[in-house]
C-alpha positions as CSV (number, residue, x, y, z in Angstrom):
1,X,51.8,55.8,18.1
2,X,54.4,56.4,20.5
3,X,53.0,57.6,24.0
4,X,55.8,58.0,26.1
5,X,59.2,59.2,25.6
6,X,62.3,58.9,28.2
7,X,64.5,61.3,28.4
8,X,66.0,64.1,30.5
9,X,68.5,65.4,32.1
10,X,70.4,62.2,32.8
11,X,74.3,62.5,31.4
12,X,73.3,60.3,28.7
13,X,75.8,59.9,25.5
14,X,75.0,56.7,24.2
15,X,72.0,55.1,22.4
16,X,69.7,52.7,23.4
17,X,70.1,48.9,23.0
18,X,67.1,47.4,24.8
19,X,64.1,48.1,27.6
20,X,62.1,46.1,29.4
21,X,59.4,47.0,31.7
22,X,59.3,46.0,35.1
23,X,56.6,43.0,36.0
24,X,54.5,46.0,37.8
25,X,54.8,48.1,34.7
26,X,56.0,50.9,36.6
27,X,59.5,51.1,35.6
28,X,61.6,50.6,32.3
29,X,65.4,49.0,32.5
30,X,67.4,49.9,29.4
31,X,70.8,48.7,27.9
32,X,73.0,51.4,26.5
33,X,75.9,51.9,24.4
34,X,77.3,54.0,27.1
35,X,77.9,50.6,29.3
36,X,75.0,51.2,31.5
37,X,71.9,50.1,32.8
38,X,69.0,53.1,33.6
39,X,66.2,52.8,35.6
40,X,63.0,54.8,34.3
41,X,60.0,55.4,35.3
42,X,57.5,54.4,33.1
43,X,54.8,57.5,34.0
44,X,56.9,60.3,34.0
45,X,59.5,59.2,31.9
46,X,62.1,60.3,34.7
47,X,65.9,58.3,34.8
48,X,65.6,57.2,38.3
49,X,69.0,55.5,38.6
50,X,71.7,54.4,36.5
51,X,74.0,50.8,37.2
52,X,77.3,51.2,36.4
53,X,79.9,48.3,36.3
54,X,79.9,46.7,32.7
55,X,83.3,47.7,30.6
56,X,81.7,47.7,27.2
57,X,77.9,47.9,25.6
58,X,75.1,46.5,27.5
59,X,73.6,44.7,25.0
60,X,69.6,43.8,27.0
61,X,68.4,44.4,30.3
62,X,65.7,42.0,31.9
63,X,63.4,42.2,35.0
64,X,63.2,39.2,37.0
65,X,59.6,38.1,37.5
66,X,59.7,39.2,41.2
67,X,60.9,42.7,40.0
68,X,63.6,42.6,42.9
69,X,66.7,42.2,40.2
70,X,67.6,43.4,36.6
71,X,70.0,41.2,34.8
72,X,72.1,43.3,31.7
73,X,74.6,41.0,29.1
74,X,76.8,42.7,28.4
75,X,79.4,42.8,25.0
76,X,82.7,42.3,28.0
77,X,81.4,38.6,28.0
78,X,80.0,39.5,31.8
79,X,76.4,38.7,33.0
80,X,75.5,41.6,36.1
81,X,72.6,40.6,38.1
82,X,71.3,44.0,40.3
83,X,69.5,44.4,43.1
84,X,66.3,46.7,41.5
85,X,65.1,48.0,44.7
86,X,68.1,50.3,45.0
């Protein structure tokens, strides 16, 4: 049963790739289609922030254990490492 759904108003084009939540569970990074990275959060479902800078699909999007940084791998043969805290 699906108990949450993200979406909204966000500019979104693409389709999802992967998501990962966030070691606190309150956020969800996704890899999209669209060549970016989103940042959700995971109670209301709300696209806090999108990271822009890959040139083709983000294939995943990780959290790293501390939560400060998402890494995405992308399909451009580039690794991004982001700073989560915004």
């Amino acid at each position: 049963v699906c108990v949450s759904t993200l979406k909204g108003n966000t500019g979104f084009t693409g389709f999802m790739l992967s998501a990962s939540y966030s070691p606190d569970g309150t956020h969800i990074a996704s890899a999209s289609s669209d060549k970016t990275v989103r940042v959700w959060d995971a109670t209301t479902g709300a696209c806090e922030s999108t990271l822009e800078g890959h040139s083709s699909w983000v294939r995943s999007a990780a959290w790293s254990p501390d939560g400060k940084r998402i890494v995405s791998a992308s399909e451009d043969t580039t690794v991004c490492v982001w700073d989560a805290r915004r």
